[in-house]
CHARMM internal coordinates of N, CA and C (Angstrom, degrees):
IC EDIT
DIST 1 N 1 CA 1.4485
DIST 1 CA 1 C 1.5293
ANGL 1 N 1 CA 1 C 107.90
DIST 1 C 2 N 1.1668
ANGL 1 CA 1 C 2 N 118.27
DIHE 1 N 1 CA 1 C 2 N 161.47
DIST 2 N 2 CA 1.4711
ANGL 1 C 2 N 2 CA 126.63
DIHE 1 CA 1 C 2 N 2 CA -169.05
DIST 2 CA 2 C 1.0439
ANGL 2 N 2 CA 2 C 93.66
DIHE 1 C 2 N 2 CA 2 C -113.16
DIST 2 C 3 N 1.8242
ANGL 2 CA 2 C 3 N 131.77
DIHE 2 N 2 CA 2 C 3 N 171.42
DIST 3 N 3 CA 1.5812
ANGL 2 C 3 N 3 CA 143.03
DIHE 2 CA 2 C 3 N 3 CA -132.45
DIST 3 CA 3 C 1.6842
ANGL 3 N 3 CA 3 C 79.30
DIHE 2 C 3 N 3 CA 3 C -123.01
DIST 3 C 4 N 1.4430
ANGL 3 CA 3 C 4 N 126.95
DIHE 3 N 3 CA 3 C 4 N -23.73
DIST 4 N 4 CA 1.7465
ANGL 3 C 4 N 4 CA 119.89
DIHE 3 CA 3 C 4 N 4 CA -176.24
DIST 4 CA 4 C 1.4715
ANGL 4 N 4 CA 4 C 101.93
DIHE 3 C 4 N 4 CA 4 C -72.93
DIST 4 C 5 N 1.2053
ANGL 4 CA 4 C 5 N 113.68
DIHE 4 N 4 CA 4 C 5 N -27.66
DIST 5 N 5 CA 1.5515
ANGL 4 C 5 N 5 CA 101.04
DIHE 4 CA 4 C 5 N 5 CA -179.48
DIST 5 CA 5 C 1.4798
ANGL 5 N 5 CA 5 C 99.14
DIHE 4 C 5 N 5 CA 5 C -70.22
DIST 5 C 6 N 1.2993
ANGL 5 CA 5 C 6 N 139.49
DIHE 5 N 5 CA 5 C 6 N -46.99
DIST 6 N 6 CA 1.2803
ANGL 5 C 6 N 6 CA 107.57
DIHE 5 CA 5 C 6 N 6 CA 173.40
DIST 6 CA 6 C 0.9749
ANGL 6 N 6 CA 6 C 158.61
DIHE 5 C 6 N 6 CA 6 C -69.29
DIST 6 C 7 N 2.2905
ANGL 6 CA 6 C 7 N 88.32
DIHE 6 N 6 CA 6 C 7 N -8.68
DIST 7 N 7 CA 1.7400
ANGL 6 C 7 N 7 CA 100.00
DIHE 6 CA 6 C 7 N 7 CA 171.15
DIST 7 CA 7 C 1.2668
ANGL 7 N 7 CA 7 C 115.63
DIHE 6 C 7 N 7 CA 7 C -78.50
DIST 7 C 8 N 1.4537
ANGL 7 CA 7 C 8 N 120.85
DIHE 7 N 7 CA 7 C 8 N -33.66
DIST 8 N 8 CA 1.1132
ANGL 7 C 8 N 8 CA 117.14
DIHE 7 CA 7 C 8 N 8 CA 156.81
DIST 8 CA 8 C 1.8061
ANGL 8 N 8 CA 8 C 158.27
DIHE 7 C 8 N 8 CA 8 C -21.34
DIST 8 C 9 N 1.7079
ANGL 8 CA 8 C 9 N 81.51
DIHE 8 N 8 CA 8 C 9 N -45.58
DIST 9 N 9 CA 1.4057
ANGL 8 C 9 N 9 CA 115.02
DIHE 8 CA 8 C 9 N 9 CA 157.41
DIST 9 CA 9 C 1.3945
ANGL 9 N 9 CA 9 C 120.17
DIHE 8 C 9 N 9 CA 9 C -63.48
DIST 9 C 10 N 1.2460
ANGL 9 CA 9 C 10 N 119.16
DIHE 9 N 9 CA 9 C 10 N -57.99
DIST 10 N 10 CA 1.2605
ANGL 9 C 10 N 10 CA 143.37
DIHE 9 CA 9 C 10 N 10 CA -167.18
DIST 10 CA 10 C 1.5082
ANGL 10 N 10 CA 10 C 89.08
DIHE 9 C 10 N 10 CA 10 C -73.27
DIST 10 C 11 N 0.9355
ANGL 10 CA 10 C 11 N 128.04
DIHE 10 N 10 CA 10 C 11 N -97.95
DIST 11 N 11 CA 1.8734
ANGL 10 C 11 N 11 CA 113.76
DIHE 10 CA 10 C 11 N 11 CA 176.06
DIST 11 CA 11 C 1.2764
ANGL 11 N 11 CA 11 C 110.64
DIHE 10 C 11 N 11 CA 11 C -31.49
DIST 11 C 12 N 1.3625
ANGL 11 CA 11 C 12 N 147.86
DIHE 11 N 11 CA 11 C 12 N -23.68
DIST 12 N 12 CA 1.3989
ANGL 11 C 12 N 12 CA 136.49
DIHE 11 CA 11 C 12 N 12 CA -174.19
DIST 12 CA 12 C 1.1962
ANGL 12 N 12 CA 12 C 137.89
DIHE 11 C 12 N 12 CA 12 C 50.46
DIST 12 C 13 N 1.8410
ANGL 12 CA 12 C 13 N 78.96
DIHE 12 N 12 CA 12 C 13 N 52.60
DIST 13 N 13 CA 1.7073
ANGL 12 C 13 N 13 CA 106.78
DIHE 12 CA 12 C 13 N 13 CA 171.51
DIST 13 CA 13 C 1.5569
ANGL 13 N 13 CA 13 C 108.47
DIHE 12 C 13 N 13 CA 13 C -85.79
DIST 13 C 14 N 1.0141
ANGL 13 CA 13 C 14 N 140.97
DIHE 13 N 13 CA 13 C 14 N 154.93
DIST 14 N 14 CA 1.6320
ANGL 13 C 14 N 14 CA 151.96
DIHE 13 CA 13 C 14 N 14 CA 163.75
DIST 14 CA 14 C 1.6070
ANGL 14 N 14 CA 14 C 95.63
DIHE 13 C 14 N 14 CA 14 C -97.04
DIST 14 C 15 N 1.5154
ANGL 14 CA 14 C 15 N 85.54
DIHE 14 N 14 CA 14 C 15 N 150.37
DIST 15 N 15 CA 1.4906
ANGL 14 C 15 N 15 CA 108.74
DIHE 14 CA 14 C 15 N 15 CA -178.36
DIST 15 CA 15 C 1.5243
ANGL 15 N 15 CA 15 C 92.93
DIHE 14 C 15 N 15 CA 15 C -65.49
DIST 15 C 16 N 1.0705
ANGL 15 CA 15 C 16 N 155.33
DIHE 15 N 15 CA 15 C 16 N -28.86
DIST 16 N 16 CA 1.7256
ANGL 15 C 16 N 16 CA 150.27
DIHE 15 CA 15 C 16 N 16 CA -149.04
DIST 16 CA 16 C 1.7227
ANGL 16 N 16 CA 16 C 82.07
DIHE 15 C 16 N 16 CA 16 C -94.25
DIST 16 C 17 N 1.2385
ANGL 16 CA 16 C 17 N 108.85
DIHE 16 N 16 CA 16 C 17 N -57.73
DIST 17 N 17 CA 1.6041
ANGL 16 C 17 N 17 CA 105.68
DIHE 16 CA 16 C 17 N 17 CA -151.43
DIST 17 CA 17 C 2.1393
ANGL 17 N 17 CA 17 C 101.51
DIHE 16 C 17 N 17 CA 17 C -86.33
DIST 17 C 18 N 1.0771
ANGL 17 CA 17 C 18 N 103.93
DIHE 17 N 17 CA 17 C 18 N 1.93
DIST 18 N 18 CA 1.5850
ANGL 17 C 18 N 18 CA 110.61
DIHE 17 CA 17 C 18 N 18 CA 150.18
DIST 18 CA 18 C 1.3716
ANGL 18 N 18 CA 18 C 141.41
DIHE 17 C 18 N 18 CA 18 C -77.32
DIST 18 C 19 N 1.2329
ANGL 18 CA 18 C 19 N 98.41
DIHE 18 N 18 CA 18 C 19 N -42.52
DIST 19 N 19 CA 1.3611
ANGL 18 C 19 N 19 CA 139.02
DIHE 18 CA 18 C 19 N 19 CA 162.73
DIST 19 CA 19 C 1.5682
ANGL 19 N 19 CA 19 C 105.40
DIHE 18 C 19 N 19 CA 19 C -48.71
DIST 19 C 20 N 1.2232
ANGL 19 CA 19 C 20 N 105.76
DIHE 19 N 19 CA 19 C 20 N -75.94
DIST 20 N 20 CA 1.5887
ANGL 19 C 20 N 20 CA 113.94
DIHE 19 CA 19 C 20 N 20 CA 168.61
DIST 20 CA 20 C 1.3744
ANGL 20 N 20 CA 20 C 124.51
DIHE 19 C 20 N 20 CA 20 C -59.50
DIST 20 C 21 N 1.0600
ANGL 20 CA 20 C 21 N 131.47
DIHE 20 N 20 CA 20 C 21 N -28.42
DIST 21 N 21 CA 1.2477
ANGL 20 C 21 N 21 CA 118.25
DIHE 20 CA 20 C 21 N 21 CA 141.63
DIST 21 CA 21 C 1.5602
ANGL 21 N 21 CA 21 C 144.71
DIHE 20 C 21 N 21 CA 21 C -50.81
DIST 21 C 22 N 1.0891
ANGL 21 CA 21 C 22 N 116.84
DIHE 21 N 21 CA 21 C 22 N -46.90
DIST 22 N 22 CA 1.3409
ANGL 21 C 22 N 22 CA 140.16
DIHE 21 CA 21 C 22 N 22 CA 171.77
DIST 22 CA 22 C 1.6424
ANGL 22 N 22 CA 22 C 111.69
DIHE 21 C 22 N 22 CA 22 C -76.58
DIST 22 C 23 N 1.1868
ANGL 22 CA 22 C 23 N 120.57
DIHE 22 N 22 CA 22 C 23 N -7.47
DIST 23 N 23 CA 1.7069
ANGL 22 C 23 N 23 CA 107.98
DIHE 22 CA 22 C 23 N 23 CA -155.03
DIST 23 CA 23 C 1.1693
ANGL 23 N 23 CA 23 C 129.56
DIHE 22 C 23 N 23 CA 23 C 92.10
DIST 23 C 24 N 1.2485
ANGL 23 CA 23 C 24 N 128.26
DIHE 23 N 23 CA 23 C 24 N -36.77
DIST 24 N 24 CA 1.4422
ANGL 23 C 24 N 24 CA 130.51
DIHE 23 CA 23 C 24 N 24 CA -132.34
DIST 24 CA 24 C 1.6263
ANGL 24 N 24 CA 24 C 99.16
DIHE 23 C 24 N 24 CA 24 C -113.97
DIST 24 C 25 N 1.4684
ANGL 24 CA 24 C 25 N 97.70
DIHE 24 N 24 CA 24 C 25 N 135.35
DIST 25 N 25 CA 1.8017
ANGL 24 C 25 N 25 CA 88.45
DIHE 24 CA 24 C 25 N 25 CA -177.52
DIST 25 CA 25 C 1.0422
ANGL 25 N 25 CA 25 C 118.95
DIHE 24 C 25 N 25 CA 25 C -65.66
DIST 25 C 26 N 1.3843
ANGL 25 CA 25 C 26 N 134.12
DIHE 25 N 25 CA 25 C 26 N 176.92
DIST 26 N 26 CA 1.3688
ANGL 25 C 26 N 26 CA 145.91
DIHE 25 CA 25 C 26 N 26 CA -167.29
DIST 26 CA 26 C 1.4743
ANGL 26 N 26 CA 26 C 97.33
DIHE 25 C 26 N 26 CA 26 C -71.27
DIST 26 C 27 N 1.4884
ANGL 26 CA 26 C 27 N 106.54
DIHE 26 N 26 CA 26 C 27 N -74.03
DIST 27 N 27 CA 2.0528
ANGL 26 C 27 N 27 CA 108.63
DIHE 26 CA 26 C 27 N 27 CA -171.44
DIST 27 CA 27 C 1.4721
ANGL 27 N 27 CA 27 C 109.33
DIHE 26 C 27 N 27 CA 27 C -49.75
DIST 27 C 28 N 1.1660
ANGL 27 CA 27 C 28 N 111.79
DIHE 27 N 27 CA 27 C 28 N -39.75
DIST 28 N 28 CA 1.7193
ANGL 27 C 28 N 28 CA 106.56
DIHE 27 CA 27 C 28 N 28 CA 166.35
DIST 28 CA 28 C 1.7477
ANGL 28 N 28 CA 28 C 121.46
DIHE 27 C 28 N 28 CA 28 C -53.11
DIST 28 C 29 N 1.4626
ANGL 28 CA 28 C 29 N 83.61
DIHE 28 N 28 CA 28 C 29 N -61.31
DIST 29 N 29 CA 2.0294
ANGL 28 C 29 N 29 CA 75.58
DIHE 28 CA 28 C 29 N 29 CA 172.21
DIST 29 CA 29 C 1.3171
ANGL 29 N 29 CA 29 C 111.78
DIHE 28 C 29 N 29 CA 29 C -65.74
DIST 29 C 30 N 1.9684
ANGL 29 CA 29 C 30 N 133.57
DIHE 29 N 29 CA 29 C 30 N -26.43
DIST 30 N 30 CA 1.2075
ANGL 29 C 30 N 30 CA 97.79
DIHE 29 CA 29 C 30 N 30 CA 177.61
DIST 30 CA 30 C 1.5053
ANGL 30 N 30 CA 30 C 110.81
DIHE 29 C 30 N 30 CA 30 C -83.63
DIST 30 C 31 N 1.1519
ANGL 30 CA 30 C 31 N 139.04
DIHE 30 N 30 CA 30 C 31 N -21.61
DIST 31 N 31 CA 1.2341
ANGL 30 C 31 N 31 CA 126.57
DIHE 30 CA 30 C 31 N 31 CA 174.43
DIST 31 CA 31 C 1.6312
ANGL 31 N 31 CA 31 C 122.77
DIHE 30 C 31 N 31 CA 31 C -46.59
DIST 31 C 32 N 1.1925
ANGL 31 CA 31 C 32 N 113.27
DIHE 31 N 31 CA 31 C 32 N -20.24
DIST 32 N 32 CA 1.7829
ANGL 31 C 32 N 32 CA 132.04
DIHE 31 CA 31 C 32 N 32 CA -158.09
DIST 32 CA 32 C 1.5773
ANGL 32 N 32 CA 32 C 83.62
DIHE 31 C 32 N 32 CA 32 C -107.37
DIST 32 C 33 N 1.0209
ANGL 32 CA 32 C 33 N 128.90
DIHE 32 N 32 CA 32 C 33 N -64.17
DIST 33 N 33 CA 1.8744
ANGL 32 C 33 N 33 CA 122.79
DIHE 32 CA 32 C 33 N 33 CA 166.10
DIST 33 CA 33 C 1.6139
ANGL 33 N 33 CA 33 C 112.88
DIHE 32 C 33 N 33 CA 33 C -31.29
DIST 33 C 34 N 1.4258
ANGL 33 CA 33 C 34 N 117.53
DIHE 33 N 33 CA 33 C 34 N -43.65
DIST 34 N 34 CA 1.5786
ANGL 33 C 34 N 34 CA 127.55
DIHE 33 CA 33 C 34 N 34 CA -156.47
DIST 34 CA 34 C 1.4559
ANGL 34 N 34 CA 34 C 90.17
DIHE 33 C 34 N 34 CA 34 C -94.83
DIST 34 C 35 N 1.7250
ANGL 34 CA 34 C 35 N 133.84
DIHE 34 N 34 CA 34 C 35 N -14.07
DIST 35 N 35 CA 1.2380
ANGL 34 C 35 N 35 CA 130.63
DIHE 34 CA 34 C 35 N 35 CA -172.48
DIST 35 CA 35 C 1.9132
ANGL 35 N 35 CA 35 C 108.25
DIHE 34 C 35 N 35 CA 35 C 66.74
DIST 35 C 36 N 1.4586
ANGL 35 CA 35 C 36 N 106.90
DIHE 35 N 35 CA 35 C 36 N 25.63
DIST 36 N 36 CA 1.4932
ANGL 35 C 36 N 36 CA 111.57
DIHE 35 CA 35 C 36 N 36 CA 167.57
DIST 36 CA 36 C 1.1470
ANGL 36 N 36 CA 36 C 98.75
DIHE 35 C 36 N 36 CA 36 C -66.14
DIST 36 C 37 N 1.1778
ANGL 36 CA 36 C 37 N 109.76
DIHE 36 N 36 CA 36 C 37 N -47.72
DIST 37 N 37 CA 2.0860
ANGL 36 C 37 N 37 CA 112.65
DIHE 36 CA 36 C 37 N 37 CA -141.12
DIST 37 CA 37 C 1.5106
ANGL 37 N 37 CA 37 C 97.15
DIHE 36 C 37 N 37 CA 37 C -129.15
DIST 37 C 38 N 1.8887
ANGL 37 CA 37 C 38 N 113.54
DIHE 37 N 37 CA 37 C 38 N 119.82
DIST 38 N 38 CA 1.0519
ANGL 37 C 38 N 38 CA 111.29
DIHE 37 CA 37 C 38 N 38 CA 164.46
DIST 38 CA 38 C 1.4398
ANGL 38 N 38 CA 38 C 128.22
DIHE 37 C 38 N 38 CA 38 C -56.08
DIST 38 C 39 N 1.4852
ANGL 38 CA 38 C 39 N 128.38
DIHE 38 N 38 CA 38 C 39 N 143.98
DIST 39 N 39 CA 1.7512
ANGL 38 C 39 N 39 CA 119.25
DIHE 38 CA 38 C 39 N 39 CA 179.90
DIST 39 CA 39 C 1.2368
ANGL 39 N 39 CA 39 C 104.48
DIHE 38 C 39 N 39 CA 39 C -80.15
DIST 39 C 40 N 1.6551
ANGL 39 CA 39 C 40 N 123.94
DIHE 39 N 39 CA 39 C 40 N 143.92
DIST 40 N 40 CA 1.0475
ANGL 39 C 40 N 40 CA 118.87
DIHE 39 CA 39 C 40 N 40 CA 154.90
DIST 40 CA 40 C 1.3309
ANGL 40 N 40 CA 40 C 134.69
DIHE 39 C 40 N 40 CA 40 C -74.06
DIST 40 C 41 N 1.1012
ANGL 40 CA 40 C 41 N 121.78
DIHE 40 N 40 CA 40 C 41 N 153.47
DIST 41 N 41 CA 1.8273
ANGL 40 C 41 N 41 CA 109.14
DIHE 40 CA 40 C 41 N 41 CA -152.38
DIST 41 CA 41 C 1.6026
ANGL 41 N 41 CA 41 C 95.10
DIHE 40 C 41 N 41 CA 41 C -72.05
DIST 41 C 42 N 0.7551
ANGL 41 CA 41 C 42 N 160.07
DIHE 41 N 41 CA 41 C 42 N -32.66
DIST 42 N 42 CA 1.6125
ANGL 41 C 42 N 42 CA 156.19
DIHE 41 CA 41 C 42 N 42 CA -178.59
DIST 42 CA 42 C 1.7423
ANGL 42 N 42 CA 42 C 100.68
DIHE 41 C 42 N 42 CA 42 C -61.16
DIST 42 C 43 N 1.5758
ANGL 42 CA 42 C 43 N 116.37
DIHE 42 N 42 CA 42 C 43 N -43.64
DIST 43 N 43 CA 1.3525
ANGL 42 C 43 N 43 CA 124.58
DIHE 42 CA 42 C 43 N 43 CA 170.18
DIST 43 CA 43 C 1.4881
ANGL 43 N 43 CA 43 C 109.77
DIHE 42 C 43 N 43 CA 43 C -39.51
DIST 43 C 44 N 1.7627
ANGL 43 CA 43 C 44 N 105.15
DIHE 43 N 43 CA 43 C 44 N -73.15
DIST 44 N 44 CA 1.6328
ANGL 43 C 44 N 44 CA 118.85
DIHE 43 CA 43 C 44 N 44 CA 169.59
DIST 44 CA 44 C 1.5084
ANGL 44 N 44 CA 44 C 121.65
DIHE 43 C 44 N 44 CA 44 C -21.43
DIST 44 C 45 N 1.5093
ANGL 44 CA 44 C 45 N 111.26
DIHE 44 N 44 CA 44 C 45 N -65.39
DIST 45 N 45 CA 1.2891
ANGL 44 C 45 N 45 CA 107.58
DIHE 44 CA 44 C 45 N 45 CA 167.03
DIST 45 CA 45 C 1.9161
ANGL 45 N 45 CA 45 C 136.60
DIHE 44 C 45 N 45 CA 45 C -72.38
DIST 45 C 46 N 1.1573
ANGL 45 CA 45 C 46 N 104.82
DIHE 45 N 45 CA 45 C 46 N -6.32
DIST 46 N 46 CA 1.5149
ANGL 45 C 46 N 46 CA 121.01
DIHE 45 CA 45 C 46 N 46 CA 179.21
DIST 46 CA 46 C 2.2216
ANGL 46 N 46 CA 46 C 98.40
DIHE 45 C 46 N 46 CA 46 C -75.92
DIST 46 C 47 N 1.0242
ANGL 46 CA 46 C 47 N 82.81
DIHE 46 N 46 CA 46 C 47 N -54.79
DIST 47 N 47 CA 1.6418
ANGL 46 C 47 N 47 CA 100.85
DIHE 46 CA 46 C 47 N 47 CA -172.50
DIST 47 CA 47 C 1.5917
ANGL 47 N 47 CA 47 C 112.63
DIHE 46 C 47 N 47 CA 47 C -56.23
DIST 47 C 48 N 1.7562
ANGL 47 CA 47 C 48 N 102.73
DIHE 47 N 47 CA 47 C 48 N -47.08
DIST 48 N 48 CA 1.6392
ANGL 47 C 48 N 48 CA 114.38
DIHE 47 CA 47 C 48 N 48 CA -170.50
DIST 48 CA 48 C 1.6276
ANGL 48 N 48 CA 48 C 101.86
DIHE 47 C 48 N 48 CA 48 C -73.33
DIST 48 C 49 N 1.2136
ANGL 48 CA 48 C 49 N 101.84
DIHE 48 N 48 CA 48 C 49 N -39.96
DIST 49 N 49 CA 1.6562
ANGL 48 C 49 N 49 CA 108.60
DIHE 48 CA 48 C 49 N 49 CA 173.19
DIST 49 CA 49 C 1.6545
ANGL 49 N 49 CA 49 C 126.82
DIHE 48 C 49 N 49 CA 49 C -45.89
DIST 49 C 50 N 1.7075
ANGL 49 CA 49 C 50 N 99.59
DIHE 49 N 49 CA 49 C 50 N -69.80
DIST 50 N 50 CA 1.1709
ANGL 49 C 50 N 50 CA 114.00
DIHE 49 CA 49 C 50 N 50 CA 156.57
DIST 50 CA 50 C 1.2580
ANGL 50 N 50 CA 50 C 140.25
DIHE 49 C 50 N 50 CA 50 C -53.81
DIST 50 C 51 N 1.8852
ANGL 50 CA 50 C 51 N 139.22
DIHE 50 N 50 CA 50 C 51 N -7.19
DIST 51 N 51 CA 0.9778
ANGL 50 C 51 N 51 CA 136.70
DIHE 50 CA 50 C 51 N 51 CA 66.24
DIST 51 CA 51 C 1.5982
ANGL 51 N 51 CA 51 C 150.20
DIHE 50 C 51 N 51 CA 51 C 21.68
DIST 51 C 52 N 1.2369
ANGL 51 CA 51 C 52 N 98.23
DIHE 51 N 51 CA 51 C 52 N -29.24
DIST 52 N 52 CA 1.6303
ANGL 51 C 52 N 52 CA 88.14
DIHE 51 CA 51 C 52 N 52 CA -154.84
DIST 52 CA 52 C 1.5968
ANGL 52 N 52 CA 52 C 159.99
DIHE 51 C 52 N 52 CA 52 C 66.55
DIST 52 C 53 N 1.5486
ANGL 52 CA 52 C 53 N 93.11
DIHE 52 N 52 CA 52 C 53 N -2.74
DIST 53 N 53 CA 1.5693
ANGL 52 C 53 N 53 CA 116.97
DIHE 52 CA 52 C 53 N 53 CA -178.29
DIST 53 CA 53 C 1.0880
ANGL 53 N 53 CA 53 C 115.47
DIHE 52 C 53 N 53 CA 53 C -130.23
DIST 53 C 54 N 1.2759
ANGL 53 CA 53 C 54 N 118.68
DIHE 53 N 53 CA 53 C 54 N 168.25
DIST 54 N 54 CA 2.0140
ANGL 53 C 54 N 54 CA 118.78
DIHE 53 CA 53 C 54 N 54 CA -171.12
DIST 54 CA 54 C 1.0756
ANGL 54 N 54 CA 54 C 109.83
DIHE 53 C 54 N 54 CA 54 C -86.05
DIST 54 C 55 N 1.3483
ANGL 54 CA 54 C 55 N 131.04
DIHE 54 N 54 CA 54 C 55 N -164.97
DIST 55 N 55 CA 1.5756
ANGL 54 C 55 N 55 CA 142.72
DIHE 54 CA 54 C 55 N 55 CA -137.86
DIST 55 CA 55 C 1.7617
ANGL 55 N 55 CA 55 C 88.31
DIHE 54 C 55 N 55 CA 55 C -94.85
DIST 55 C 56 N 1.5064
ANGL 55 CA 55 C 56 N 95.95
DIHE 55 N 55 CA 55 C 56 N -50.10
DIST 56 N 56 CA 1.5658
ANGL 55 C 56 N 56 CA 112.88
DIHE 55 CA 55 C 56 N 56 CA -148.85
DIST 56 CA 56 C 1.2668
ANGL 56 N 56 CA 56 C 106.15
DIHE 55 C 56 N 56 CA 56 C -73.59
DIST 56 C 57 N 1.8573
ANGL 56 CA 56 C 57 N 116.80
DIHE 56 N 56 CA 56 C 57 N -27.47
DIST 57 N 57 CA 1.4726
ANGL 56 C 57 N 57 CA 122.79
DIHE 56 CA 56 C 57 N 57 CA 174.69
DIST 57 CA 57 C 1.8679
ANGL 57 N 57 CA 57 C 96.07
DIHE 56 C 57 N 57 CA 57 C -69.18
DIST 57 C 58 N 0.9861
ANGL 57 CA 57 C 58 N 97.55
DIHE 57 N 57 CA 57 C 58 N -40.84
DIST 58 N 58 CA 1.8324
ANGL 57 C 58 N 58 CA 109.23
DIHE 57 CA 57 C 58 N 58 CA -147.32
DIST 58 CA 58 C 1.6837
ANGL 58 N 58 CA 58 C 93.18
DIHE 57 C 58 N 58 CA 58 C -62.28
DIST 58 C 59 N 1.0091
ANGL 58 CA 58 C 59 N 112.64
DIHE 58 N 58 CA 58 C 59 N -27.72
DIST 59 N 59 CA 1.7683
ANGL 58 C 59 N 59 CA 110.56
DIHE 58 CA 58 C 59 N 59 CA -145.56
DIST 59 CA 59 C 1.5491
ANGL 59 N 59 CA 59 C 93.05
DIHE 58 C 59 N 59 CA 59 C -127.30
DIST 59 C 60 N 1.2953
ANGL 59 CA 59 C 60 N 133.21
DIHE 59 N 59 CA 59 C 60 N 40.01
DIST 60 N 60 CA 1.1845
ANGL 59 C 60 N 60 CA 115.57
DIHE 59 CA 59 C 60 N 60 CA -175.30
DIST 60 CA 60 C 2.0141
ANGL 60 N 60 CA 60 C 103.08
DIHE 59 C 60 N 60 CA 60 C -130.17
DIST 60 C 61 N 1.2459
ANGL 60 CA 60 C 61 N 102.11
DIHE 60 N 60 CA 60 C 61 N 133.60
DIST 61 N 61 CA 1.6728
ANGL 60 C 61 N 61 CA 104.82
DIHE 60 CA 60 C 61 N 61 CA -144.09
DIST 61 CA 61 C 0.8893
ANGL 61 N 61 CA 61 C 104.90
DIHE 60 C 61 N 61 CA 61 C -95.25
DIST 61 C 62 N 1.4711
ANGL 61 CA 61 C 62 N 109.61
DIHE 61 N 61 CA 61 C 62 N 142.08
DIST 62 N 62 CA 1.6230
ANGL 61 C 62 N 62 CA 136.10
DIHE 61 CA 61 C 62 N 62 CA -153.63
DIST 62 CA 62 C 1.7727
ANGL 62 N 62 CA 62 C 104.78
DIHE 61 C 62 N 62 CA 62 C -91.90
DIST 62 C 63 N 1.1312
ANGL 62 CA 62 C 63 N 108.69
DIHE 62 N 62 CA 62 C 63 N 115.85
DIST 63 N 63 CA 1.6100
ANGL 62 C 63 N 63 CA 115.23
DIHE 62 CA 62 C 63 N 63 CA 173.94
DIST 63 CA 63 C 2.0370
ANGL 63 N 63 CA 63 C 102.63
DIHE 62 C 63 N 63 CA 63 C -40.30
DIST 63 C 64 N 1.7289
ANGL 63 CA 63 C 64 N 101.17
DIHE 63 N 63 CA 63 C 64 N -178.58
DIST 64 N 64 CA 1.5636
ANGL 63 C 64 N 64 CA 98.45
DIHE 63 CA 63 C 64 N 64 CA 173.57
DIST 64 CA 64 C 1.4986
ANGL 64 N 64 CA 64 C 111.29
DIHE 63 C 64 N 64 CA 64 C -78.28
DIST 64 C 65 N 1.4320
ANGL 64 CA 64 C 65 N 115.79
DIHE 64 N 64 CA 64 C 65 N -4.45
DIST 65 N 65 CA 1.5364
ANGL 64 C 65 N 65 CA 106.84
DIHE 64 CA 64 C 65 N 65 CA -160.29
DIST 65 CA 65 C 1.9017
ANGL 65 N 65 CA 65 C 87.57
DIHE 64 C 65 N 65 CA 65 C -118.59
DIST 65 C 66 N 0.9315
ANGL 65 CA 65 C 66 N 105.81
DIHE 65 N 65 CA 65 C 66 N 42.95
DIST 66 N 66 CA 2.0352
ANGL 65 C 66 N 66 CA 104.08
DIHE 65 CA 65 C 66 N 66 CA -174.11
DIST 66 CA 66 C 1.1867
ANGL 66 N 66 CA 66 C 129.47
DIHE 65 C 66 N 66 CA 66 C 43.08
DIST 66 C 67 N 1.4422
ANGL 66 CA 66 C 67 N 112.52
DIHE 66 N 66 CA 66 C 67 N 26.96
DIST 67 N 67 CA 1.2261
ANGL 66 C 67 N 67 CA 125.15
DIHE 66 CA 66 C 67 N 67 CA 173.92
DIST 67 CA 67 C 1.7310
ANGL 67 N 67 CA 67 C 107.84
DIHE 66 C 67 N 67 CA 67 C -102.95
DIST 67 C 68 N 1.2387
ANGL 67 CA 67 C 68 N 113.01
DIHE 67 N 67 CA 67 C 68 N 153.58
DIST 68 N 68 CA 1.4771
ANGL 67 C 68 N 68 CA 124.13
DIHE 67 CA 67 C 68 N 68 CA 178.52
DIST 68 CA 68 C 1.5700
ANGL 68 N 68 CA 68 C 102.94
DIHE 67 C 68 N 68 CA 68 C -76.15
DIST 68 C 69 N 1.6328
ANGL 68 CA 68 C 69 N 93.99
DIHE 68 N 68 CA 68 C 69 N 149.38
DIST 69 N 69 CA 1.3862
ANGL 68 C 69 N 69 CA 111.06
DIHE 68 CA 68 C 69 N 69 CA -147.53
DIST 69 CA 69 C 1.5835
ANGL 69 N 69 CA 69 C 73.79
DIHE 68 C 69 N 69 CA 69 C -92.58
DIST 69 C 70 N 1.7495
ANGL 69 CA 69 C 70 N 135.60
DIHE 69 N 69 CA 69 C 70 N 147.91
DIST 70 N 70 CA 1.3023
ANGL 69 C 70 N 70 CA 136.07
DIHE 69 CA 69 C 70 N 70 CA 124.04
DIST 70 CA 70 C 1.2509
ANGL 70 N 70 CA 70 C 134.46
DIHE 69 C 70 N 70 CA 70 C -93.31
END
COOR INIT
IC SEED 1 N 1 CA 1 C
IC BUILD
């Protein structure tokens, strides 16, 4: 999982109303949440934007216990 799904949370955006922001359909962003589906880099920045944070905060992957991966 990536560290935006939790900012996401934490702002208390829904996957629908992310989605709609960015473009991007819902099953696509959740697949890219679930780490099914790689993002396309134009995705990366649509998401970090909409958000509020950069690519490198947005996209940087969350250990199993929600901690950042080093």
């Amino acid at each position: 999982m990536y560290q935006f799904v939790e900012i996401r949370k934490a702002l208390g955006i829904s996957q629908a109303r992310l989605a709609a922001m960015t473009g991007i359909s819902r099953s696509a962003l959740n697949e890219v949440e679930r780490g099914k589906r790689v993002p396309y880099p134009g995705w990366q920045q649509r998401i970090a934007e909409a958000l509020g944070t950069c690519e490198e905060i947005a996209f940087q992957k969350l250990s199993g216990n929600g901690g950042l991966e080093t």
